[in-house]
C-alpha positions as CSV (number, residue, x, y, z in Angstrom):
1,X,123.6,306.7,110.3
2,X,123.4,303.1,109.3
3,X,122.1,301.4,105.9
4,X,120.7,298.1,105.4
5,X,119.9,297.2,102.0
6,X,117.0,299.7,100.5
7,X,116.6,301.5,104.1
8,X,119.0,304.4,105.3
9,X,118.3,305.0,109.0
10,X,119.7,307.6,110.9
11,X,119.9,308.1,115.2
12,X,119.4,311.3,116.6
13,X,122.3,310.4,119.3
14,X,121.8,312.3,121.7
15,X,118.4,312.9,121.2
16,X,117.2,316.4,120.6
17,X,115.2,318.7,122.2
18,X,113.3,321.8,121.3
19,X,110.9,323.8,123.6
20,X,109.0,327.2,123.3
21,X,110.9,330.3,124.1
22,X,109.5,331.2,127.9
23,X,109.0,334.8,126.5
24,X,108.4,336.9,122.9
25,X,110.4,340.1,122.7
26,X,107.4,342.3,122.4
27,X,103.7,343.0,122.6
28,X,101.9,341.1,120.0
29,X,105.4,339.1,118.6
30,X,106.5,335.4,118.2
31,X,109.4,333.6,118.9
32,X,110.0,330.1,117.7
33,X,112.9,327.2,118.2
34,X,113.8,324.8,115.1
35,X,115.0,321.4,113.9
36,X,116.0,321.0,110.2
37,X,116.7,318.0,109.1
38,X,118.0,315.7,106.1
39,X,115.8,312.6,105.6
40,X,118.2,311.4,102.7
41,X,121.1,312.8,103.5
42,X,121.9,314.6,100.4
43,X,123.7,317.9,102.0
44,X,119.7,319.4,101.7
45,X,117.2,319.8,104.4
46,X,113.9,318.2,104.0
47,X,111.8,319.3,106.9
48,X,111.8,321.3,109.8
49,X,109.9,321.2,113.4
50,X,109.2,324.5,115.4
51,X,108.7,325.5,118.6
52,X,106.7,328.4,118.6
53,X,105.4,330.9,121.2
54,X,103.0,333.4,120.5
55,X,100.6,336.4,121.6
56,X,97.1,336.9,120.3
57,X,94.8,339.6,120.8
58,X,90.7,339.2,122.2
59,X,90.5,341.9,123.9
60,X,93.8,341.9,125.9
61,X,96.7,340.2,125.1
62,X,97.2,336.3,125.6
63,X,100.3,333.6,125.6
64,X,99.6,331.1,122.8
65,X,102.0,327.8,122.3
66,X,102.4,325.6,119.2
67,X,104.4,322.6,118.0
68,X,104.6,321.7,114.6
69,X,106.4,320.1,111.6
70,X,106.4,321.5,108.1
71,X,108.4,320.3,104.7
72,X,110.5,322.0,102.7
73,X,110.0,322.3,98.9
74,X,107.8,319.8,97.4
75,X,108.1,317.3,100.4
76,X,104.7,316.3,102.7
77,X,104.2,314.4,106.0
78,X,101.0,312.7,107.2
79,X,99.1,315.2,109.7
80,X,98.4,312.7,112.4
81,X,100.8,310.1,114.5
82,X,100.9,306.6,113.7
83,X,102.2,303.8,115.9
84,X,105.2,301.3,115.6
85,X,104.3,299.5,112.1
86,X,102.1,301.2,109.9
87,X,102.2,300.8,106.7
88,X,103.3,304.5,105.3
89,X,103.2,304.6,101.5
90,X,100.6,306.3,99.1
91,X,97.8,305.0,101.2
92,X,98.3,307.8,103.3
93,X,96.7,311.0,102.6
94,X,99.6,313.9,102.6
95,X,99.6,317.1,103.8
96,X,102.2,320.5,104.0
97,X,101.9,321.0,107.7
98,X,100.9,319.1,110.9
99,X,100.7,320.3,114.4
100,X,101.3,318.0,117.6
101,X,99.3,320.3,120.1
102,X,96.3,317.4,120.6
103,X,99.2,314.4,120.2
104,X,99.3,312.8,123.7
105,X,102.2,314.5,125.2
106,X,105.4,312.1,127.2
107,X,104.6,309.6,124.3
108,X,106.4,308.2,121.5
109,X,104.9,308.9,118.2
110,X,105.8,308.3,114.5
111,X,105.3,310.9,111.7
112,X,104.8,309.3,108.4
113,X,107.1,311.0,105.4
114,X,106.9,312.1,101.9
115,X,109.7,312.9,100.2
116,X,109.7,314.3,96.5
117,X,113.4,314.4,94.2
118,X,114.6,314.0,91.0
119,X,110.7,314.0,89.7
120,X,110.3,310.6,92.6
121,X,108.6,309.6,95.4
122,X,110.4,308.1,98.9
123,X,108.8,307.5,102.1
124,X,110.0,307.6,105.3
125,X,109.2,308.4,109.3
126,X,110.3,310.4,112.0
127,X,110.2,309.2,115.8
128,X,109.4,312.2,118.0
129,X,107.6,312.9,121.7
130,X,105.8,315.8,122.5
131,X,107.1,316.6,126.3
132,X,106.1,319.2,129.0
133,X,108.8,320.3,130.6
134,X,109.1,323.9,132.0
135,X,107.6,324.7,128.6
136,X,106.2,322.7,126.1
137,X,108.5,321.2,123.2
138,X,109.5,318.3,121.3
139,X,112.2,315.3,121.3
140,X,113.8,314.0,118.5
141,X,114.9,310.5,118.3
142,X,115.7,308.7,114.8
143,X,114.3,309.1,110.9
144,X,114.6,306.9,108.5
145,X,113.3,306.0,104.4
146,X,112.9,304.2,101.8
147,X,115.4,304.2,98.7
148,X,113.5,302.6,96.7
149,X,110.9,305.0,94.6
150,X,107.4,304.5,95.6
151,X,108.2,301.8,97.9
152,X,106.3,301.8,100.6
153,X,108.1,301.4,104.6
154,X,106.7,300.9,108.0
155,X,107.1,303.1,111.0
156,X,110.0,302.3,112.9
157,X,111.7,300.1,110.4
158,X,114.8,300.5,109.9
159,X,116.1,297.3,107.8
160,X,114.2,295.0,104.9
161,X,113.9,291.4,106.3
162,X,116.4,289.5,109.0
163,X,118.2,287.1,106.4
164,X,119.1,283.2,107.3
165,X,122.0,282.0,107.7
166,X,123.7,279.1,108.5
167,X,126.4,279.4,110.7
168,X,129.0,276.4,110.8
169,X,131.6,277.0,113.1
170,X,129.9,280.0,115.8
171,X,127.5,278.8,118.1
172,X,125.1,281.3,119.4
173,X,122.7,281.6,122.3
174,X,121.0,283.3,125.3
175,X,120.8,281.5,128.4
176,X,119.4,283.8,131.6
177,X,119.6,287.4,129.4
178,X,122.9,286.6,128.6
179,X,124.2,286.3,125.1
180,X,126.6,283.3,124.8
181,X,129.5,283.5,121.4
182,X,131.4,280.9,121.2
183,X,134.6,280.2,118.5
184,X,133.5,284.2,116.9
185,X,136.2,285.6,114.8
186,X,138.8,288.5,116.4
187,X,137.6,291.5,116.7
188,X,134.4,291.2,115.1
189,X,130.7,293.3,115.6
190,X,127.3,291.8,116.6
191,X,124.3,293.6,115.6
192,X,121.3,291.8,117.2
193,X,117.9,292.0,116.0
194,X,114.6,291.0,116.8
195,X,112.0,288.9,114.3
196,X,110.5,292.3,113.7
197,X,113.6,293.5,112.7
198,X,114.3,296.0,115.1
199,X,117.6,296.5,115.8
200,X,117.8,295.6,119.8
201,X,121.4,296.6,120.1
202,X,125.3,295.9,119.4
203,X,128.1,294.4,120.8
204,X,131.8,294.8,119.8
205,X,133.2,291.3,121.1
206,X,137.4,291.5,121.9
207,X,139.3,288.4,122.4
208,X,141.7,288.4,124.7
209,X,145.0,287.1,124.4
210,X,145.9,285.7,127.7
211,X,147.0,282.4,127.8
C-alpha cells in the first residue's frame, strides 16, 4: 500500500487468482471462489469478485460458468471495462453488479469504483484480467481511490501530479536504459515515474564504503 497526496493505492503483490471450482457437489448446485477486498482500507470490505460454477436445467442438466464483481453495502462499480485513463467520477453511470463473461479474456481491464461512507462519495478502480486457464477465473492486480469526496480519479492512477523540483547538488540521468545518480544522499530511495505519473519502479540506492 502506498499514498501520495489525495490517492491511496494498494498492489495486490503477488497477484491473485480466482478460478471456477472444476466441479459442484451435486445435481443442480453451485459452487463459487471469492475475493473481498478493502478499497479504503478501513478494517471493512468493500467489494467482492466470484468465481462461480453452476448447473442449469433445459431438459437435462448443463455446466454453466460466471465471473463477476458485486459491492457491499451501499457501494457501486461501473458494469463495463474501461482502459488505462478514463475519467471515472459521476459521469459514469453506476450499477450493483457487473459480470466479466463478454470482457476479452488474457487482457488487462480496469473496473471503475463507487464508494459510499460517512453519507460521501469516493471513487476508485480495480485492475483485473479475465484468464482461461484449466477453468475460467480472474487475476487481481492493484486498486486504488480517491480521498477526496466527489473527486473524480482516472484508471490506473495512482498519484496527483509529478511535482518540480530543483535539485542542486544530485545530478540525474539515463544514458543507454541505465539510470545514472550521482552525489545522492546514503541510503536513500528512488521512486521513478513517468509524465503520466505512473509509477515505473524503485530503486533503493546503497553507498559503499570502500575506499
Amino acid at each position: 500500500m502506498s499514498a501520495n497526496a489525495q490517492i491511496i493505492y494498494t498492489d495486490i503483490d503477488p497477484d491473485t487468482t480466482i478460478v471456477c471450482p472444476s466441479t459442484v457437489p451435486c445435481t443442480g448446485c453451485d459452487s463459487s471462489h471469492f475475493f473481498y477486498f478493502d478499497l479504503n482500507l478501513d478494517g471493512s470490505d468493500d467489494f467482492y469478485l466470484t468465481a462461480r460454477h453452476y448447473q442449469f436445467e433445459e431438459g437435462n442438466w448443463y455446466d454453466g460458468y460466471t465471473l463477476l464483481i458485486e459491492p457491499l453495502d451501499t457501494n457501486a462499480l461501473y458494469w463495463t471495462y474501461l482502459s488505462y485513463g478514463s475519467i471515472i467520477g459521476e459521469n459514469l453511470t453506476w450499477y450493483t453488479i457487473a459480470t466479466f463473461n463478454s470482457w476479452p479474456f488474457n487482457t488487462d481491464h480496469y473496473v471503475g469504483l463507487r464508494l459510499f461512507k460517512n453519507n460521501q462519495l469516493y471513487y476508485g478502480w480495480l485492475l483485473i484480467r479475465p484468464v482461461v486457464l484449466s477453468d475460467r477465473g480472474i487475476t487481481i492486480k492493484e486498486y486504488a481511490y480517491n480521498t477526496i469526496p466527489n473527486k473524480s480519479i482516472k484508471a490506473g492512477e495512482t498519484i496527483t501530479g509529478v511535482p518540480s523540483t530543483e535539485i542542486t547538488d544530485t545530478n540525474i540521468y539515463i544514458t543507454n536504459k541505465i539510470l545514472n545518480v550521482i552525489n545522492v544522499s546514503p541510503d536513500c530511495i528512488i521512486d521513478l515515474y513517468n509524465m503520466n505519473g505512473q509509477k515505473l519502479n524503485t530503486y533503493t540506492v546503497r553507498l559503499s564504503n570502500n575506499p
